[in-house]
N, C-alpha and C positions, 0 to 999 in steps of 0.2 A: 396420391402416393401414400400409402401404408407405412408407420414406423415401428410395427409390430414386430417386425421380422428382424429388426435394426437391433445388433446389440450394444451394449451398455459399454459404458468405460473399462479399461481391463484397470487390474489392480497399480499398475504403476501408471497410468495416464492419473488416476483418485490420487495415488502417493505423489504427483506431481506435483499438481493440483493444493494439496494440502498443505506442501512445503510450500510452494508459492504464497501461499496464502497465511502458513505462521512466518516468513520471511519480511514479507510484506507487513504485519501487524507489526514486528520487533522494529523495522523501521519509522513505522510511524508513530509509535510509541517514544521511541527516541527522539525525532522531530518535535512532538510534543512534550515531553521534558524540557526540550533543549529551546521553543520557544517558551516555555512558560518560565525557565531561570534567565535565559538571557544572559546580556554582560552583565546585571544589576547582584549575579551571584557572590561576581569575585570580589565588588565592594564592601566594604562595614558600612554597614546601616542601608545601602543599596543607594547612596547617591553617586551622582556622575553616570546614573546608568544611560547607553545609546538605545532608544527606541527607534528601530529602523523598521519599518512597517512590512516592505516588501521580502526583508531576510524571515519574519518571523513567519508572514505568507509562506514561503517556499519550504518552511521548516514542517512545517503543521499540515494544513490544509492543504497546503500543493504537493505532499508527499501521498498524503490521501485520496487526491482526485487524480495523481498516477499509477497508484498502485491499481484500484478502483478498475480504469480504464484499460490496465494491461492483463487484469481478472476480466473482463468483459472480452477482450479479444482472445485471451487464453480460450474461455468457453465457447467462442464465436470457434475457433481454428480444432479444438476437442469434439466438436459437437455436427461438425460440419459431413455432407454426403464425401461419401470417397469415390465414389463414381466420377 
């Protein structure tokens, strides 16, 4: 099967796509902020801070291996035969 003939993305599946994808960074940008101050912000000197391991996970890293994931099906469902 030939994909010569297939065309490309129109302009608003790319303008999707690109919003999806600075959406997706503003989010996990904030995740990352937001685990890297923690509760230890709202402290003086940062003691009493709660280091809860699985919130900072889900803040950070788990924001990035769903965005990631729904980028990979986005392209999977963009990219895919219409036949």
């Amino acid at each position: 099967m030939s994909f010569s003939d297939r065309p490309t993305l129109t302009v608003w599946q790319m303008a999707g796509c690109f919003a999806y994808m600075a959406l997706g960074a503003l989010i996990t940008f904030t995740g990352l902020i937001g685990a890297a101050l923690g509760d230890c912000a709202s402290t003086p000197g940062g003691y009493g801070c709660r280091h809860d391991g699985l919130v900072k996970f889900a803040m950070f890293p788990g924001t990035l291996i769903v965005i990631l994931a729904g980028g990979i099906l986005l392209a999977r469902h963009m990219m895919k035969d219409r036949d």
